[in-house]
C-alpha positions in Angstrom: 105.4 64.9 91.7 107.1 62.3 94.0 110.8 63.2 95.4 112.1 60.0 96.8 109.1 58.9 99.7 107.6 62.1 100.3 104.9 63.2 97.7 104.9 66.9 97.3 101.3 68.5 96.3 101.7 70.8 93.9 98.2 72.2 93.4 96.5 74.5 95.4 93.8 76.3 93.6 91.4 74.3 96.2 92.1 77.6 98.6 90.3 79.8 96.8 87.1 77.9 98.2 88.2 77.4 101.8 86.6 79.3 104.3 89.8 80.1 105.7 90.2 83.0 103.0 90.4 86.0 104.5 90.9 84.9 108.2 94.3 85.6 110.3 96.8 82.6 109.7 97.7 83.2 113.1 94.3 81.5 114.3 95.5 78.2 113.0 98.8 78.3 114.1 98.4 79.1 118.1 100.4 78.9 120.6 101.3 75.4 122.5 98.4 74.8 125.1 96.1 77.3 123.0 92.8 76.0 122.0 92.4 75.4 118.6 88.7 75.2 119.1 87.9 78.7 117.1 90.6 77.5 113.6 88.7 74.2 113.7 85.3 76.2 113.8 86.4 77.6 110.7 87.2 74.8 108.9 83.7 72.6 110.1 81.4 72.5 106.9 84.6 73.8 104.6 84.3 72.4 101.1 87.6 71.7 100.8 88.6 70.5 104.2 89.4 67.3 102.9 91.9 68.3 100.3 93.4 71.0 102.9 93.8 68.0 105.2 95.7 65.6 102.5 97.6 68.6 101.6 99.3 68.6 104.9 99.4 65.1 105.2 101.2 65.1 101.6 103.5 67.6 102.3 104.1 66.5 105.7 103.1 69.7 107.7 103.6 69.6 110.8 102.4 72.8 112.4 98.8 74.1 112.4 95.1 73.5 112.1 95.2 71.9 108.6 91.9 70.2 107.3 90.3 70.3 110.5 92.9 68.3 112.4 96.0 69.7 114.9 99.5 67.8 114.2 98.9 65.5 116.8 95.8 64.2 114.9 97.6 64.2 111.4 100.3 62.4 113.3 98.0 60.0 114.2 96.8 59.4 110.4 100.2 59.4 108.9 101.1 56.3 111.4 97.8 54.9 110.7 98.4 54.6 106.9 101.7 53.6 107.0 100.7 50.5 109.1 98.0 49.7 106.6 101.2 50.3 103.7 103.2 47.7 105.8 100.1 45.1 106.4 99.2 45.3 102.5 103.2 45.2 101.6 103.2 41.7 104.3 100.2 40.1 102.4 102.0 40.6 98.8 105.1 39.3 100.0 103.2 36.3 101.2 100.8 35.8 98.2 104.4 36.0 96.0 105.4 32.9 98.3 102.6 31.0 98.1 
C-alpha cells in the first residue's frame, strides 16, 4: 500500500519468528542516554531482523531498537537512500537529455 511518499507495511506475520516474542517492549524503547546494548542483544542472530528493520524504515518509526538499529542509525539509512533516490533520479534526467 503506498499513501502519497510514505509506504505503509502492512504485513507483520514476520514477528511471530522474532526473538523479541515474549520480551518487555520496554527494553527496546529506553530511556534517552540508556544503553540499548541488551534490546540489540536480542535482536543479534534474529531471523527476521532484516524485515523488522525495513518495517521501521517503511513505516518511518522513529522510536526504539527496530531491526537491530536505534533511530539515529535508521536515520542515518533513510538519508542514505534518499541520496541514492536523488543520484539515480539526476542520471535519468540526464540520460532523457542526452
Amino acid at each position: 500500500m503506498r499513501i502519497g511518499r510514505k509506504h505503509i507495511m502492512l504485513d507483520t506475520s514476520w514477528q511471530e519468528y522474532s526473538n523479541c516474542l515474549g520480551v518487555d517492549p520496554d527494553l527496546f524503547f529506553p530511556e534517552r542516554g540508556a544503553s540499548t546494548r541488551e534490546a540489540k542483544e536480542v535482536c543479534r542472530g534474529c531471523v527476521v531482523r532484516d524485515d523488522c528493520l525495513e518495517f521501521a524504515l517503511a513505516n518511518g518509526e522513529k522510536f526504539g531498537i527496530w531491526g537491530g538499529m536505534s533511530e539515529r542509525e535508521r536515520r542515518r539509512i533513510r538519508r542514505q537512500r534518499a541520496l541514492e533516490r536523488q543520484a539515480a533520479a539526476d542520471i535519468d534526467v540526464h540520460r532523457g537529455s542526452a
